[in-house]
N, C-alpha and C positions, 0 to 999 in steps of 0.2 A: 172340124174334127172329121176324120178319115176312116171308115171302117175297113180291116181286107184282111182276108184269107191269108193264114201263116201257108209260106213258103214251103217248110220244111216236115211240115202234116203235124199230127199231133197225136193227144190217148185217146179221142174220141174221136177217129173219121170212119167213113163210112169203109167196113170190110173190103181190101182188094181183090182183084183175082189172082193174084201175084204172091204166093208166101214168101218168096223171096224180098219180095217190095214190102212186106206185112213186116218183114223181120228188119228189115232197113228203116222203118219209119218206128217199130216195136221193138227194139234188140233185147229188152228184157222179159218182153211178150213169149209165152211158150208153148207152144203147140204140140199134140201129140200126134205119135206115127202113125198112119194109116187112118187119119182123121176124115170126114167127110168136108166137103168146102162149109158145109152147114156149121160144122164142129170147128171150122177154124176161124169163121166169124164170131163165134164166140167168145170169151177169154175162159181159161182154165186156169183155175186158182193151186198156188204152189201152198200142196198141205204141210213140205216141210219146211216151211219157212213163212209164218202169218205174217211178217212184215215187209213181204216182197213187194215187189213195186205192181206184179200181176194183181194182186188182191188188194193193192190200196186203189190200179183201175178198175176193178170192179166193183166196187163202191160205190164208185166215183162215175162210174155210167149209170149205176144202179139210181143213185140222184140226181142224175142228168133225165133220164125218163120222167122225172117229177114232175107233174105238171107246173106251171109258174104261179108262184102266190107272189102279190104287189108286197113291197117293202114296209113294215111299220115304220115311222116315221119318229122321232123323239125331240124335242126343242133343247136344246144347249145357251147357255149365254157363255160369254168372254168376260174373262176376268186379267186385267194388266198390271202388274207389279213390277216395278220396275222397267227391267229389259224382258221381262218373263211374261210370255202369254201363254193362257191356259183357256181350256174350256170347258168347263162345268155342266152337268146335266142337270135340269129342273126334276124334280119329283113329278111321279107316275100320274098324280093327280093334277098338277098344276100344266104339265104336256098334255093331258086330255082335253082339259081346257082350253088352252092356246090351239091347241089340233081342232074343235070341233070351231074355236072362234077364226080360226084360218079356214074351212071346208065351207062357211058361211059365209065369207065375204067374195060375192058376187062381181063388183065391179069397181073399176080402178077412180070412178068418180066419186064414192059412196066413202060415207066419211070413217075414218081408220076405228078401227074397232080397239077397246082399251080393256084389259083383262088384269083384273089384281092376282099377282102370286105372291109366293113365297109369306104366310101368312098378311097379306093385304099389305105386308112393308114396301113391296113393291109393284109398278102398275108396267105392264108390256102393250105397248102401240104394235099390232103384230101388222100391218101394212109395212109402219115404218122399221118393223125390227129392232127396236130401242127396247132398254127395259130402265125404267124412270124411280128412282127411290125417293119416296113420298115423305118420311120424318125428318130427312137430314140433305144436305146438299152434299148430292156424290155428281159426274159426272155420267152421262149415261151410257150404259153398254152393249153390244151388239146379241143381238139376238138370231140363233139359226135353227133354220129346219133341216135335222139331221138325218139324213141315211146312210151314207157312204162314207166310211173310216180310213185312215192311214196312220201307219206310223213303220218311223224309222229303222236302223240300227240302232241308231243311240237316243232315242225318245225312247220315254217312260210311259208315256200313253198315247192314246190312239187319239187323233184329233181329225173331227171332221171336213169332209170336204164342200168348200161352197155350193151352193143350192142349184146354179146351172150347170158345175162339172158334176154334181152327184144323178141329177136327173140326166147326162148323156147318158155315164154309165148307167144308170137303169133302166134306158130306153136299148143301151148295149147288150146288157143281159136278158132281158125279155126275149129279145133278138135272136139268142144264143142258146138261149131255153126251149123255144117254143121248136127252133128249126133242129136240133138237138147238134147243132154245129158250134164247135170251140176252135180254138185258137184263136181269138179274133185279135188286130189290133188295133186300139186307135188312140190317134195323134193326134194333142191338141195345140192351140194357135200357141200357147203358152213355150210348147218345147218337149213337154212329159207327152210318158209312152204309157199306155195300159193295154197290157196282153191278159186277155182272159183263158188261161190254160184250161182250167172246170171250174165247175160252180165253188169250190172250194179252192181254189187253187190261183189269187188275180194278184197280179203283181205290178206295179209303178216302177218308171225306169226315169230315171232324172234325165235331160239333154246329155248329150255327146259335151258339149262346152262346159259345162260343169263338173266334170268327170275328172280323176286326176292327169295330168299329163303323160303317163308313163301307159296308161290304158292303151293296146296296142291298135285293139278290133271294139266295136262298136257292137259285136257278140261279148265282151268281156264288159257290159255295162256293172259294175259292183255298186255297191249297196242300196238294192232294190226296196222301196218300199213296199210292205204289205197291207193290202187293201181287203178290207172287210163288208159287205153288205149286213145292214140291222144292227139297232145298238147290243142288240143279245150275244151279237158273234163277238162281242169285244168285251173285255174285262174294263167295267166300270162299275163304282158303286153310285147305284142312284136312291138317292137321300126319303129316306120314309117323308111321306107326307104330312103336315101339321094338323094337331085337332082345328078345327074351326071355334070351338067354342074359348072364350078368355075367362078367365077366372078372376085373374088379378093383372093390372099392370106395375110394371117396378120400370124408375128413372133412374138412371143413373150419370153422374156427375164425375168428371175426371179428376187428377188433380195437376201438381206445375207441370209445365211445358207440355208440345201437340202430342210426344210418343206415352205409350202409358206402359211397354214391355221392353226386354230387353230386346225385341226383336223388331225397335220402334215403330210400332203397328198405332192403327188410327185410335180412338174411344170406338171407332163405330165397328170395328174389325175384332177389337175386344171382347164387347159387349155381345157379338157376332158369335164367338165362340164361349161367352156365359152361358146363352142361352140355346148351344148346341148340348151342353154339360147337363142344362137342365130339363133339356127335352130324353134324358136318356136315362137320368134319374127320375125323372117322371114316370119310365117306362120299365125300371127295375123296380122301384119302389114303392109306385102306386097302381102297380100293374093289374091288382081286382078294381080297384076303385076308376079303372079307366074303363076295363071292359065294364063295369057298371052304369058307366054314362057319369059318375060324381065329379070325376075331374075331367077337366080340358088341357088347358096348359095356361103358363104364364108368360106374361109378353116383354121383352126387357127393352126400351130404347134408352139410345145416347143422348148426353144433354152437354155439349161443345159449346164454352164460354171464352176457348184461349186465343181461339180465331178472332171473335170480335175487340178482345183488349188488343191485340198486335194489329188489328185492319188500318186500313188507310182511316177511316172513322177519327181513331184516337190519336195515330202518329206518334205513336210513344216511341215505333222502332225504330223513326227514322232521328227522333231526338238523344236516345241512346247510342245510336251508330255514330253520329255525331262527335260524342263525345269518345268512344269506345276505342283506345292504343290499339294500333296496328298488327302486334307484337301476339305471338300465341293465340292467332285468328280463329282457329276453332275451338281453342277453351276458352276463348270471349264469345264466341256464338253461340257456345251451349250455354253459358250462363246468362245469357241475355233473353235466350230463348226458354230458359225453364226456372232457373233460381230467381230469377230478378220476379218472379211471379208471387214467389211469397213477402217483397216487399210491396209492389202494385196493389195487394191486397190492404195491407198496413196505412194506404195512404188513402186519404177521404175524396179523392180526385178520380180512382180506378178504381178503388173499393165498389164504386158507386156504379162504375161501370160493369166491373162481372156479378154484381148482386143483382143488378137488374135484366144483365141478361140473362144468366138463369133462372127466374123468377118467370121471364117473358115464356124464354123456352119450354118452362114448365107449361105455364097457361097455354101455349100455341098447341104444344104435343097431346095435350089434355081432350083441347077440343077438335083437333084434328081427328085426333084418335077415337072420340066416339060419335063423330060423324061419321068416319070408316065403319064403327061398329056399333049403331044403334041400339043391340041388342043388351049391350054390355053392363052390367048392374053390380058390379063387383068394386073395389075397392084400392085404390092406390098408395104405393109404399113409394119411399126414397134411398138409392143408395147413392153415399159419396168416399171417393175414393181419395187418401193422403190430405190435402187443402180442401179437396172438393168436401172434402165430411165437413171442415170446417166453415167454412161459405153455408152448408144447409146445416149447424147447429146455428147460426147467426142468424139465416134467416128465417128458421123454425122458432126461434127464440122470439123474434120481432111480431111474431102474425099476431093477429085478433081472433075470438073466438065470437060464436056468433052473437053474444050481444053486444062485446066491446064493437064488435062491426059496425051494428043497428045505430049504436050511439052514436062513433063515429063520423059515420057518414049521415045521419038523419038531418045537420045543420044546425039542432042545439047546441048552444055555446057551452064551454067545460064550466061551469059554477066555481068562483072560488070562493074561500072560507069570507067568512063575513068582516073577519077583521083589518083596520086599516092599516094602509102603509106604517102610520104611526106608530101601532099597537104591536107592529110585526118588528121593526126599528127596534121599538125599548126593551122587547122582548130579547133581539138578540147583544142589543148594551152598542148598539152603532147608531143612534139618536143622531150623533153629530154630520150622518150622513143625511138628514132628512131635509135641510133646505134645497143640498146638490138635488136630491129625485125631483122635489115637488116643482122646483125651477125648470125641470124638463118634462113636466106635465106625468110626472111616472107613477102608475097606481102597482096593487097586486099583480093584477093580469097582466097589466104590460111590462110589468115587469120580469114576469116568467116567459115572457120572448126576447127578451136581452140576451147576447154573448157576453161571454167576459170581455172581450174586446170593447162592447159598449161603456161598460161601467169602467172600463179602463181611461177610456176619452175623456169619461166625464173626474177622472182625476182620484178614482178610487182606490187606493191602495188593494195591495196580491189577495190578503189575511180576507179585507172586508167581504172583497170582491166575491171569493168561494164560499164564506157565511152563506151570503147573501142569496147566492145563486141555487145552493144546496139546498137552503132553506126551503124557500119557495118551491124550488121544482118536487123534494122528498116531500115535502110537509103539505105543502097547502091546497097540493093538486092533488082531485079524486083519483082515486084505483086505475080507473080507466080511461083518463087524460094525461098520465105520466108520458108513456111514449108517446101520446099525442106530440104531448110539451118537448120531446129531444128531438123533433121532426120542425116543430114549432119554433124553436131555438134559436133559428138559423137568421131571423131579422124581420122589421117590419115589414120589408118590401117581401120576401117570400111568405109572410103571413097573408098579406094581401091577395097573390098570385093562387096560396092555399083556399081564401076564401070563398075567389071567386073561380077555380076551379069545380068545388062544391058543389057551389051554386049554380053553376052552370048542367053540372052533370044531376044535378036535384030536378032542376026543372028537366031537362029531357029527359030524365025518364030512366036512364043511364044505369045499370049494374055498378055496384060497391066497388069490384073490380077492374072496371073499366077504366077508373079514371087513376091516376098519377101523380104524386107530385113531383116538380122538378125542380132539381138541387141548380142554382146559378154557375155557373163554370166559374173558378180562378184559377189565379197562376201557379199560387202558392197559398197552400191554407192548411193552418195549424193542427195535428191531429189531437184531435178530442176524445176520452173516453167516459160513456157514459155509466154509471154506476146506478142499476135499479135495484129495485129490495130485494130480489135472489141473488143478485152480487155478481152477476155476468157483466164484464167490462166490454164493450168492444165499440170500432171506430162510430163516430155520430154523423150516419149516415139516416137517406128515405130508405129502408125496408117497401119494399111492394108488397100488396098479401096475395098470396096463393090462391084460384078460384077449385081450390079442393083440401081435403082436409087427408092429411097422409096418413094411413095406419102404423105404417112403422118405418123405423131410420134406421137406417144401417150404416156402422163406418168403418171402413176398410185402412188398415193400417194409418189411424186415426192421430193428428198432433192433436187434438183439443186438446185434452189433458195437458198438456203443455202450452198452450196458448192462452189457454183459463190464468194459467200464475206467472205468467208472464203480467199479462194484464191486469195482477195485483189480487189475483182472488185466490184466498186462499181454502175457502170449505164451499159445496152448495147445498144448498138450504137441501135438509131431507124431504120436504114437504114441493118443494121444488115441479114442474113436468111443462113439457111443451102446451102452448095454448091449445092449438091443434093437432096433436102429435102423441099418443098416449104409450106409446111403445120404442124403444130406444137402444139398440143393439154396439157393443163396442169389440168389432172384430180383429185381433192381427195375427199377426206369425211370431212364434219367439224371438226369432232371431231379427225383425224387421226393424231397424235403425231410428225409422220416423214415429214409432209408434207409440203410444201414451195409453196407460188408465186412467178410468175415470172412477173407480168403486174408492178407491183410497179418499179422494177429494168428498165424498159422501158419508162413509164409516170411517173417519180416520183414528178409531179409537182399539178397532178391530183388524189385523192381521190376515188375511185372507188370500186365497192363491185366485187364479181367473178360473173360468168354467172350462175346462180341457172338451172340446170339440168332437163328437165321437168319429170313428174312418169312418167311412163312407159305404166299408164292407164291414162294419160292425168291429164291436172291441176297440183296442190300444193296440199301437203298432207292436211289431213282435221287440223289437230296440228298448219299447219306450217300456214293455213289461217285464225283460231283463233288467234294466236299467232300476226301475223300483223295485225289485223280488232281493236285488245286489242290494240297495242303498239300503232297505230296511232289515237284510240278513244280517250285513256289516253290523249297521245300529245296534240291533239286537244282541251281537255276538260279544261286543264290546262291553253294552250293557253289564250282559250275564256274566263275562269272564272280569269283569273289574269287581262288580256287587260279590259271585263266589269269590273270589280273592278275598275283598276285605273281609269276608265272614270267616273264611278259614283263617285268615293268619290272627284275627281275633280270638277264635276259639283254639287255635295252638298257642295264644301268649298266656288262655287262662289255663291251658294244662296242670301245672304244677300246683299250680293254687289250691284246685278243685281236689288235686292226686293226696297230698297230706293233709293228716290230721292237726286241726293246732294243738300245736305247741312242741311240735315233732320237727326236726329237718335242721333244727342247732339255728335257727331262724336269733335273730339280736332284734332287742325290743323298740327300735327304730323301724325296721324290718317289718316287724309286727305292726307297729301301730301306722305304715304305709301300707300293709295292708288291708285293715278294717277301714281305713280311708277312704281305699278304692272300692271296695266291696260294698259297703253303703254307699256311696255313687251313683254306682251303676247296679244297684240292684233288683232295679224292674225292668232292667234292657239284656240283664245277665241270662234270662231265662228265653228271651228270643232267640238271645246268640248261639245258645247251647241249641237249642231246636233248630237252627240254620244251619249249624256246623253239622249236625246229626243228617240232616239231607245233601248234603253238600255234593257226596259222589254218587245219589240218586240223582238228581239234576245232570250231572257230568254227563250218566249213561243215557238220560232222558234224552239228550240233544240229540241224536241224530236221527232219531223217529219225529223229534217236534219243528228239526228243518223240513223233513219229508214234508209231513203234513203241513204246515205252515205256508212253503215256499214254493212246493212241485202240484202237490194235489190240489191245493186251495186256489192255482193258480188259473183252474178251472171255470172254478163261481167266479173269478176276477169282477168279469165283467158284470155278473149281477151283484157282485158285492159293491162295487164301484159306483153302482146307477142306482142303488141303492142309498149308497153318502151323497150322491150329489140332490137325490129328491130331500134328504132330511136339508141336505144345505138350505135347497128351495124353500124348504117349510120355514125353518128356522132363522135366517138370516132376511132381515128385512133392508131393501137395497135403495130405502127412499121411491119417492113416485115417479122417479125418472120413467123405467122402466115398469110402472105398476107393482112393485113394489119386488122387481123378479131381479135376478142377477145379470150385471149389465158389459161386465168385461168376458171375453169367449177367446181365449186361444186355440189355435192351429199344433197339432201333431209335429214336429217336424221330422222329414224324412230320415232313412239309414243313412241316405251319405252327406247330408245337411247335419249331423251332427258329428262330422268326425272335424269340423272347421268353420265353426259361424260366422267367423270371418270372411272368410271366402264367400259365402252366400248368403250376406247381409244385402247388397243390394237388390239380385233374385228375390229375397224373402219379398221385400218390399211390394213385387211385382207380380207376386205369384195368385193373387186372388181371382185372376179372370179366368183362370184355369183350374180351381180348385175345385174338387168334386164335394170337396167336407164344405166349404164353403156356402156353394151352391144348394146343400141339400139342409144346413142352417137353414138360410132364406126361406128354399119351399118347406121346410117344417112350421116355421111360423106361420107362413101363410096361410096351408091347411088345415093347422090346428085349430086356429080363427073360424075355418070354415065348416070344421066337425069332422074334417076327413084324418084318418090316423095313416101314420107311416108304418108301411110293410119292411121287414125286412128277407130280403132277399135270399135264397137260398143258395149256401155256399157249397 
């Protein structure tokens, strides 16, 4: 790089003696007549005109005199999308950090210093300039020390310049400050030009070879970049920094195929932007409660199971490619990549595979996470999104509570009832099967590890076979060896593998958790579905349990509800609740395609609407409050003008009746005696009519004070009137223990222009929850209601 004195002088040289030469090198520079030489090294500022070019140099000398202050400095990381690089600025507090652990490292043999940002999700090696994401497998990012900015014509923001061109220029400018000499230029090996006109005024010129063709002079360089000194001179937002304190952690679980938005972004990019949503409702919402010190925030990681079904691992992809027509190649790849996911699930060969990977991922992230954060004494929830809800009601459903744990795993054999094979036979009228068992040494217990396949070999017909099987596993097994017995199921040799897994993990000493059983791999194997006494069907796989106990599930545009009667269940039990799991939330959108209740399959005797979601700024949308003020005017109007109708035209048919006297009117004694007919009738309904018809056109005139009131003014209280029905709901309707006995289906709002075509914005719906702000602040209300802290509402 080349520093040198411009050519052609510049706004800041040193006064000539020459005004003519002052005026060739100043042509907009203005001097007055009869000035002293004193007076015309000075600049005279043009008062009719504040935006002459004289007064913007005088400024501009004016902070050229500034003595030189060293540049702050700011950290950025790189972020790559595609073909799109960007670069992102770290928070105030996370750059002070990396600033003082960079100002600290002394010498290039001393080993790289590691600094957790962006709340500890991620760790920066700031020797190496990497920045490393610690929950999930991302690749890693480039890390820079920022001073020096550029951006284009046609860039939308300023992107920094590497660390040795940014420190020439600032050994440039010092240079230029100190000696109070501008124009400099310099030249780097690269090709670019940087002319420092003034401290305010630095421009970048691309090579002469870059330039278009038609460029005549290498004075006509076009589209100079503008180069910035400090990240303050440049229009960036840099991101508030995170509380450090956790409150609660929330997991979250995707559902089919790797994209989860329309904008096929990762689960991790997602979940990325949940919990920007929810750091900001945090900050509207709980905004005393933070300056109090009661909340911190809540932490949300990703829980990625579609990677490990599709890896080299399982080779499912390459077995389906295999087989997969050539023929409409990318609507066969999307459907291999995301639909074939809800069968995968349905089969006891992959089931087996994403239930235990996230089950794993749960335990890994668990205790990763509070080794990062020792401190942490707070409480973890689960949310699962479309399939993924369904994976954790199945696997929420399977766990142990702590004593079924204790028993479990302590090595005590499950007890069965006392009575013998025999006794069990005559009881259910198949005696005639009793020589087949006893020929193959088969008691109770071993018999409750039999498949159907077994008793099939040994020549037992369909009928018996299911008695038999049902039998024993419903009946004869304790409360808390049932799921033992559907894990148990699978044969003697995996009983054996079970035992001595146990045992094995008994004697050393082993955590409950630690140990696993494994399902034996085949080719093909039948799917099975098991029916326990709450009536949940699903594949008969190993369930792993959880080394924590979830406070609450949440499920985002949730099939259970549909997958429940698929699987042949038709009600569940009200008395019903997860082992470990005592809170249970059933979130969607109206319009979302895939999404089910669950309140109908528990009440199904009682009609009921979902719990409407309140906005986020409070109330019903202004759509969704015309929309009911309409429906129930209509209703109303209808009501009234049919009911006045038939009361008037009833009390005009009795006019005449009422009007003569009898025996007056030439009336014939048919005549007569139809009418004492009717009369006695209806003679204790004749006195209401008369009273109805007598109000008839008070009501008429009433209406249009009782629309006022009713429809405009009342539309006021709306909102308290409405949150008022919804606590009697709460009171009143008891919703089973699912939920602790609270309302467990939650709808979404949908938008103005989401309802002029649900169609159209069926698939959106689906996709819309990682961005939802009602959503979001669902979650943290339960959170913090748990924890005593109440929601503020904002002022509008």
């Amino acid at each position: 790089m080349s520093v040198s004195e411009g050519e052609e002088g510049g706004l800041f040289r040193a006064a000539p003696s020459d005004n003519s030469q002052d005026l060739l090198d100043n042509p907009t520079k203005t001097v007055a007549s009869g000035s002293t030489p004193e007076d015309q090294a000075s600049p005279v500022v043009d008062e009719a005109s504040p935006s002459s070019a004289s007064s913007f140099e005088m400024l501009d000398m004016e902070s050229a005199h500034t003595p030189y202050q060293e540049v702050q400095p700011h950290w950025f990381f790189c972020r790559r999308a595609d073909d799109n690089t960007s670069w992102l600025p770290f928070s105030r507090e996370d750059s002070d950090k990396l600033e003082n652990a960079f100002t600290n490292i002394s010498d290039e043999g001393e080993e790289d210093t590691v600094v957790a940002v962006e709340g500890q999700r991620y760790d920066v090696h700031v020797k190496e300039r990497k920045r490393y994401a610690v929950y999930w497998e991302q690749a890693p990012s480039e890390v820079r020390r920022c001073t020096w900015f550029y951006k284009g014509d046609k860039d939308t923001r300023f992107m920094p310049y590497p660390e040795d061109f940014s420190k020439d220029l600032e050994e440039a400018y010092r240079k230029s400050v100190t000696s109070d000499e501008w124009k400099k230029k310099l030249d780097f090996p690269t090709g670019e030009t940087v002319i420092l006109h003034n401290p305010k005024l630095i421009m970048q010129y691309q090579p002469i070879g870059l330039q278009d063709d038609w460029v005549s002079s290498p004075s006509e360089h076009t589209r100079p970049r503008t180069v910035k000194r400090g990240v303050d001179s440049i229009s960036v937002e840099i991101p508030d920094g995170e509380p450090e304190k956790v409150d609660h952690v929330v997991f979250m679980v995707h559902g089919i195929g790797p994209a989860c938005d329309l904008r096929f972004r990762s689960i991790i990019q997602c979940v990325n932007d949940f919990r920007s949503v929810s750091l900001s409702l945090l900050a509207s919402h709980y905004k005393r409660a933070q300056q109090e010190g009661q909340v911190g925030r809540v932490e949300f990681l990703p829980v990625n199971w579609h990677s490990a079904l599709h890896g080299d691992a399982t080779g499912v992809d390459e077995d389906i490619q295999r087989i997969t027509l050539p023929s409409i190649s990318r609507l066969r790849h999307f459907t291999n990549d995301t639909l074939l996911d809800l069968f995968f699930y349905n089969s006891p060969t992959y089931c087996q595979t994403i239930v235990d990977t996230v089950a794993s991922e749960f335990n890994r992230l668990h205790v990763l996470f509070k080794q990062r954060h020792p401190e942490f004494s707070g409480t973890v929830s689960v949310v699962g999104h479309s399939l993924g809800s369904l994976i954790l009601f199945d696997l929420l459903t399977n766990q142990r509570d702590e004593s079924q744990a204790r028993q479990g795993i302590s090595g005590e054999p499950c007890h069965l009832n006392c009575n013998t094979l025999e006794q069990t036979l005559n009881k259910l009228g198949l005696q005639q099967y009793l020589d087949v068992l006893q020929k193959e040494n088969l008691d109770l217990e071993s018999l409750a590890l039999c498949r159907d396949s077994d008793l099939k070999d040994l020549g037992i017909p369909l009928g018996p076979r299911k008695k038999i099987l049902n039998y024993v596993r419903r009946k004869w097994l304790p409360e808390d060896c049932r799921m033992g017995a559907v894990c148990q199921a699978q044969g003697p040799q995996l009983q054996a593998e079970v035992t001595s897994t146990q045992d094995g993990n008994e004697s050393s000493g082993l955590p409950p958790q630690q140990f696993h059983l494994h399902r034996p791999q085949s080719v093909t194997s039948a799917v099975d579905y098991e029916y326990f006494d709450v009536g949940i069907g699903q594949v008969s796989i190993d369930y792993p349990q959880l080394q924590f106990h979830p406070q609450t599930f949440f499920a985002f545009g949730s099939p259970i509800g549909m997958f429940l009667t698929v699987r042949g269940l038709k009600r569940i039990d009200p008395n019903y609740t997860f082992p470990t799991c005592k809170s249970f939330y059933n979130i969607y959108h109206p319009y979302d395609p895939v999404a089910y209740r669950i309140e109908p399959m528990i009440v199904s005797e009682v009609d009921l609407e979902p719990m409407l979601i309140p906005h986020h700024k409070g109330r019903k949308r202004m759509h969704l409050e015309l929309k009911d003020s309409l429906t129930r005017m209509s209703m109303d109007l209808k009501n009234n003008v049919l009911g006045s109708l038939r009361t008037a035209w009833q009390s005009f048919a009795r006019l005449p009746v009422a009007a003569l006297p009898p025996g007056e009117g030439g009336e014939t004694t048919t005549e007569k005696t139809l009418e004492e007919t009717q009369a006695s009738a209806a003679v204790t309904a004749s006195t209401k009519r008369e009273d109805k018809g007598a109000n008839f056109w008070t009501k008429i005139l009433a209406w249009s004070s009782a629309i006022h009131r009713h429809y405009f003014r009342g539309g006021f209280d709306e909102a308290e009137s409405s949150e008022s029905v919804e606590e009697r709901e709460h009171r009143e309707i008891k919703m089973g223990m699912l939920n602790g006995g609270r309302r467990i289906d939650y709808v979404l709002q949908e938008k103005p222009i989401e309802s002029f075509n649900e169609y159209l914005f069926a698939i959106q719906s689906h996709l819309c929850y990682w961005e939802s702000e009602d959503t979001a602040l669902l979650l943290l209300k339960e959170i913090y209601d748990n924890l005593g802290v109440a929601i503020e509402q904002p002022q509008q």
